[in-house]
C-alpha positions as CSV (number, residue, x, y, z in Angstrom):
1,X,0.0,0.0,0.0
2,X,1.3,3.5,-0.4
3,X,-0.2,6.8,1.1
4,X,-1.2,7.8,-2.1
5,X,-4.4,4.9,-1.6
6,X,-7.7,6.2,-0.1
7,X,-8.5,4.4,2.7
8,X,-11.5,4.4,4.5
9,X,-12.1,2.7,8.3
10,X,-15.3,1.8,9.5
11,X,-15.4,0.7,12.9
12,X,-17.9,-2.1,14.8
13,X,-18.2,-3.3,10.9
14,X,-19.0,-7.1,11.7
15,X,-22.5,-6.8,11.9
16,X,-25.6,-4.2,11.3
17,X,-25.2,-1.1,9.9
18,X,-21.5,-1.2,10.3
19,X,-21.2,-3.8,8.1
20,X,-24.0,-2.4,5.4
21,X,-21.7,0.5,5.4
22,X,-19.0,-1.4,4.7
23,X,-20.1,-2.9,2.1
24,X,-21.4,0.4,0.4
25,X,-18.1,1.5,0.8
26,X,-16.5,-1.0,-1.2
27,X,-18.8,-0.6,-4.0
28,X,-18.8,2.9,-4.0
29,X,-15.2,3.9,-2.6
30,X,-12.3,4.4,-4.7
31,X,-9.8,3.3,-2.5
32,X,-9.3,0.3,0.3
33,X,-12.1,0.0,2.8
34,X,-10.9,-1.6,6.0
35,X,-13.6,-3.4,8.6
36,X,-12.9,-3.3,12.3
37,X,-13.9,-5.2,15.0
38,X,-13.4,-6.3,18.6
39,X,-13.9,-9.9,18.0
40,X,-11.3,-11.3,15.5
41,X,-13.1,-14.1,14.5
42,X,-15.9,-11.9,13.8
43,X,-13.9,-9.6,11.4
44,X,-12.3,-12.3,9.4
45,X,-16.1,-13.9,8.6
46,X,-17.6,-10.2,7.6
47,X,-14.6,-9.9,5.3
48,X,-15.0,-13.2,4.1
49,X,-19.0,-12.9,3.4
50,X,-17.8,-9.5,1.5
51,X,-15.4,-11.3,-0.8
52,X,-17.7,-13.9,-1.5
53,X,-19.7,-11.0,-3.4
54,X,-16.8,-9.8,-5.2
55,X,-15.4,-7.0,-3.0
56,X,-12.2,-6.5,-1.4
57,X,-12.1,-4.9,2.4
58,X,-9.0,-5.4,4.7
59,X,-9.8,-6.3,8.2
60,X,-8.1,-4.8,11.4
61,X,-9.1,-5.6,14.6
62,X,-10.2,-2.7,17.3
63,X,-11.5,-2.6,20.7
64,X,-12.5,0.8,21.1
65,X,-12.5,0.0,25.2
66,X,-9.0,-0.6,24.7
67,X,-6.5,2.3,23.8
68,X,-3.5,0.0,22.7
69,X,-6.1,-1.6,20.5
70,X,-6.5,2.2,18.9
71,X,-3.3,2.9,19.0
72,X,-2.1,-0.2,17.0
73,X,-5.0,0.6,14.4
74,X,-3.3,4.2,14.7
75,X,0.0,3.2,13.7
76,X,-0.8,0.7,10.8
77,X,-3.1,3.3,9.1
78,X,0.3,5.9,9.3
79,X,2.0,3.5,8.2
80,X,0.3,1.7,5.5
81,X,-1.6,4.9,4.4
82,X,0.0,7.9,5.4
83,X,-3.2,9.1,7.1
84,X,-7.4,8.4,6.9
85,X,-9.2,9.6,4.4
86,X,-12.9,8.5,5.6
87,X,-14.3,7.4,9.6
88,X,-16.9,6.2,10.1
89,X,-17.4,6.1,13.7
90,X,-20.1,2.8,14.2
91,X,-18.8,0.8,17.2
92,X,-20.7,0.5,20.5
93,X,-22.5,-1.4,22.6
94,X,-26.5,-1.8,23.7
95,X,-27.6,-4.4,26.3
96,X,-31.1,-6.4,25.3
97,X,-33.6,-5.1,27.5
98,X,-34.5,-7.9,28.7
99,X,-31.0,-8.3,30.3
100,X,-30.5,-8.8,34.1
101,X,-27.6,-6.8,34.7
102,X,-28.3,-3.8,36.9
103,X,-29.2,0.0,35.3
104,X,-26.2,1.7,36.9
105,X,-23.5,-1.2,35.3
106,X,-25.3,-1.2,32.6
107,X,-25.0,2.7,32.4
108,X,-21.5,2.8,33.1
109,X,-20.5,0.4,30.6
110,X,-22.2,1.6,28.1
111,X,-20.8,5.1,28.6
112,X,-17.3,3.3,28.6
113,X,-17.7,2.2,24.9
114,X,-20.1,4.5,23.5
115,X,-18.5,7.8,25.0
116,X,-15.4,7.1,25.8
117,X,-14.3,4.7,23.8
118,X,-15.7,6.5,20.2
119,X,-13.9,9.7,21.8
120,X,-10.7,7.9,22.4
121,X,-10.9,6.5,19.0
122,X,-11.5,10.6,17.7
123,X,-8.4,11.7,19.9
124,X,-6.0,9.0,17.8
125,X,-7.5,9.1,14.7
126,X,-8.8,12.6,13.7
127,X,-5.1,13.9,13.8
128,X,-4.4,11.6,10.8
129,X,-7.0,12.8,8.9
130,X,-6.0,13.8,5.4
131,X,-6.9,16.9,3.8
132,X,-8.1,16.7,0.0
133,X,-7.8,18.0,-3.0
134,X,-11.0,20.6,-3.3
135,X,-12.0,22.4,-0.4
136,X,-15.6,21.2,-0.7
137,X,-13.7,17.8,-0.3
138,X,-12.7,17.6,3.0
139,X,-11.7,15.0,5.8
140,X,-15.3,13.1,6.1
141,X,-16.5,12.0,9.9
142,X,-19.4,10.2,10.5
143,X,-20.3,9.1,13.9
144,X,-23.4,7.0,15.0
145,X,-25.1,7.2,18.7
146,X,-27.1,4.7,17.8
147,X,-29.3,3.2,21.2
148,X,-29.0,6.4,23.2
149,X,-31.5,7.4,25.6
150,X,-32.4,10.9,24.1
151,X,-33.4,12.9,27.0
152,X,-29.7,12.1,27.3
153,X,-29.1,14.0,24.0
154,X,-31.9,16.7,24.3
155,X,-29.8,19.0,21.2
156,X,-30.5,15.5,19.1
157,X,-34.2,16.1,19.4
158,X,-34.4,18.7,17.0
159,X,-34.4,18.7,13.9
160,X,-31.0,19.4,11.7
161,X,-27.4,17.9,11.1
162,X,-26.1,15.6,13.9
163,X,-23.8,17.8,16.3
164,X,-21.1,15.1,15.5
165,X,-21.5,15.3,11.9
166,X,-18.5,17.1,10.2
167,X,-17.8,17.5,6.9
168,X,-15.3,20.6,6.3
169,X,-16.1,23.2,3.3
């Protein structure tokens, strides 16, 4: 690979919409797409369903709870890539509700992954953000708060771009 490939990263992208974007992205993408996931196993199978359709994703595993895990990701996209072209920002967690473990663990771990983890992911990534060509091309962020309480959230309410939506002029 050189740092003259696109690269975009799309992270929880084993399953759900992570792994519909994904595979968006490697129709639609010129450059290499690369899948994330906590659970190895998991990873290797997405890719492996995508190739079975003809696309080509990389895999890297991530554990957004984990800020080696980030930083390792960190390192082989500087490496392999010379920066990050496109985020999307899709991993987290949501506990069934039928689940027995108690509201304040639940809270706590939940905020763990889905707050801190997605902003630890921001602090290592976002740096390596390339900037492009056109000005009305810039760095591209997504970010998901998907299974959020919203009285939580009360600015998400309203109606208008997500506050964690960016996409430079």
């Amino acid at each position: 690979m050189s740092s003259a490939t696109r690269v975009a990263l799309v992270t929880g992208a084993n399953k759900g919409i992570g792994f519909a974007i994904a595979r968006d992205l490697c129709q639609q993408f010129s450059g290499d797409v690369v899948l994330t996931a906590r659970d190895e196993a998991r990873g290797l199978a997405a890719v492996q369903q995508l190739q079975a359709e003809g696309l080509s994703p990389r895999f890297h595993k991530l554990d957004i709870d984990d800020l080696q895990s980030i930083r390792a990701l960190r390192d082989f996209l500087r490496k392999e890539y010379g920066g990050l072209d496109v985020l999307v920002n899709n991993a987290g967690i949501a506990f069934k509700t039928d689940d027995p473990t108690p509201f304040d663990i639940q809270a706590e771990v939940t905020m763990k992954t889905n707050f801190f983890g997605t902003r630890d992911v921001c602090t290592e990534l976002l740096p390596l953000m390339k900037p492009q060509g056109e000005p009305h091309q810039g760095p591209k962020l997504w970010c998901f708060w998907h299974d959020l309480p919203l009285p939580l959230w009360p600015h998400l309410q309203t109606p208008g771009p997500s506050p964690c939506s960016a996409t430079p002029a």
